[in-house]
N, C-alpha and C positions, 0 to 999 in steps of 0.2 A: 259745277266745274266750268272752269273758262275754254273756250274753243282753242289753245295755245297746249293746254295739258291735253288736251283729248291728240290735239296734232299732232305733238310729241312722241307719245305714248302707242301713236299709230305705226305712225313711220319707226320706230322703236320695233315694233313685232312686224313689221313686215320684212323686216332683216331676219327674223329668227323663222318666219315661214321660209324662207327662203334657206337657210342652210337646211331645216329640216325636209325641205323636198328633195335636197339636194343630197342628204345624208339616205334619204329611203329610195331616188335614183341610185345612186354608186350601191346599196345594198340589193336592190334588185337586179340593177345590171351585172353583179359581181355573183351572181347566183346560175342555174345550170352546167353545161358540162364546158370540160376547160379544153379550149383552142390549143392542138398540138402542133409541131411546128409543121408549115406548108397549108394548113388550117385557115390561117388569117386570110378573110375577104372573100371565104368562097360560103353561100350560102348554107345555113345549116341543113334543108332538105338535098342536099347534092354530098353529105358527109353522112358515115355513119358514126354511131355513138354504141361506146364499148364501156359496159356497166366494170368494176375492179372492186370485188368485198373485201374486206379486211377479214384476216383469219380469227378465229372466236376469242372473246375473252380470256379465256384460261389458256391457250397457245402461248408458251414459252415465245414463239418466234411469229413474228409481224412482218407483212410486206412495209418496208419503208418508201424506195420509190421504184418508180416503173419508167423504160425508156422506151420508147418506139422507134421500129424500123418499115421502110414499105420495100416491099419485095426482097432481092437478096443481098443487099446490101449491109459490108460488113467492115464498115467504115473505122472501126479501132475495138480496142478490147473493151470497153463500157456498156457498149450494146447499143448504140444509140447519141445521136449528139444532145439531146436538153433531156434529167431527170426531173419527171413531175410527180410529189408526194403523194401518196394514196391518202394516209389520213385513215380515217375510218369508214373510208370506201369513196370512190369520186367516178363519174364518171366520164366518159373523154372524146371530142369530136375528132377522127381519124377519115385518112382520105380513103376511096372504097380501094380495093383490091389486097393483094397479101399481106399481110399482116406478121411481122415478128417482134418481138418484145424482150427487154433484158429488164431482170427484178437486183433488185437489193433489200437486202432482211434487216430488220434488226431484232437480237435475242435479247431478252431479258432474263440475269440469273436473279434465281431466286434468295430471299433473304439469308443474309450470310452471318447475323449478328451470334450466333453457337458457334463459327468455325471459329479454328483456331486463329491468330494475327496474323499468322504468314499466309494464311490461304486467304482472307478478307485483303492484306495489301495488295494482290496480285491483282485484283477483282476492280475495276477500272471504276470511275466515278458513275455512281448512279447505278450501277449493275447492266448498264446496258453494250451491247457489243454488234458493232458493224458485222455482217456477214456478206459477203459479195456471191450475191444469185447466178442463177442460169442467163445467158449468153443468147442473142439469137434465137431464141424461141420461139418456133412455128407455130403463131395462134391459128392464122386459118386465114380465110377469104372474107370480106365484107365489100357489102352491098351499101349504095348510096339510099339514104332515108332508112334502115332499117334500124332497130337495137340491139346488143349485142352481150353477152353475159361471160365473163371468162368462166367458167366451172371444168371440173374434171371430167374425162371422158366416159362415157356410159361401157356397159360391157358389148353392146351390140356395137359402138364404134372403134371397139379395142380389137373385137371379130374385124372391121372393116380396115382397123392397121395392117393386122396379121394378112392378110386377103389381097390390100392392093398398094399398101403400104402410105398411106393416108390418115390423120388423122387432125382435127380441129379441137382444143381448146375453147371454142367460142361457140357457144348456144345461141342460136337466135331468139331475144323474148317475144312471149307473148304478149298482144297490144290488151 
């Protein structure tokens, strides 16, 4: 082979290492938990990060997205100024301190192909249907560098509602 093919042929694939480094940056950078708003520029250990499951396969009704609020602020009826998708769970860098959140659902009805015509017209494209969630939801208090889990509240912390009138949404995980 002449040194002219081989030069060719080099300079040729040093263009395609190049996107593909470039494709496996933007796909690694575009990975862990997603920047919420007031997020941007401040170190990930000085934020904490709040895990969001998706409800089980067989749940008729899906979180769709999730809005964040810090402390009590109740800036309009959405819950929050930027909706970020859950997906099939995501989890989210939030600045430390209180924490409220507004959800939106969405249902799916089930296969409608036995009703009768007028009840399938009614039934919107795809069988899926917006549901607009809870408002202002007092998850709880978070701490800078920790993890955080939304789940439902234990019966010992349903005692500590009833008692001092307190209760968190957010679990701390374990490391």
């Amino acid at each position: 082979m002449s040194d002219s093919f081989m030069k060719r042929h080099a300079a040729g694939r040093g263009g395609w290492w190049v996107l593909v480094v470039a494709l496996i940056g933007g796909v690694a950078g575009g990975c862990g938990p997603t920047r919420t708003a007031g997020t941007r520029g401040v170190a990930a250990r000085d934020l904490a990060i709040v895990s969001i499951l998706q409800f089980p396969d067989e749940s008729p009704v899906k979180l769709d997205t999730v809005r964040f609020n810090h402390g009590d602020t109740k800036d309009d009826k959405t819950g929050g100024a930027e909706a970020y998708a859950v997906g099939r769970g995501k989890d989210f860098y939030l600045l430390p301190g209180s924490v409220t959140a507004g959800f939106d659902l969405v249902g799916q009805i089930p296969d409608a192909s036995g009703m009768p015509r007028w009840v399938r017209w009614t039934i919107p494209n795809g069988g899926k249907i917006k549901i607009p969630g809870p408002r202002h939801l007092p998850l709880g208090v978070v701490a800078a560098g920790k993890r955080y889990e939304l789940a439902l509240p234990s019966a010992e912390q349903f005692n500590e509602f009833f008692e001092q009138g307190t209760v968190s949404l957010l679990h701390e995980k374990e490391k």
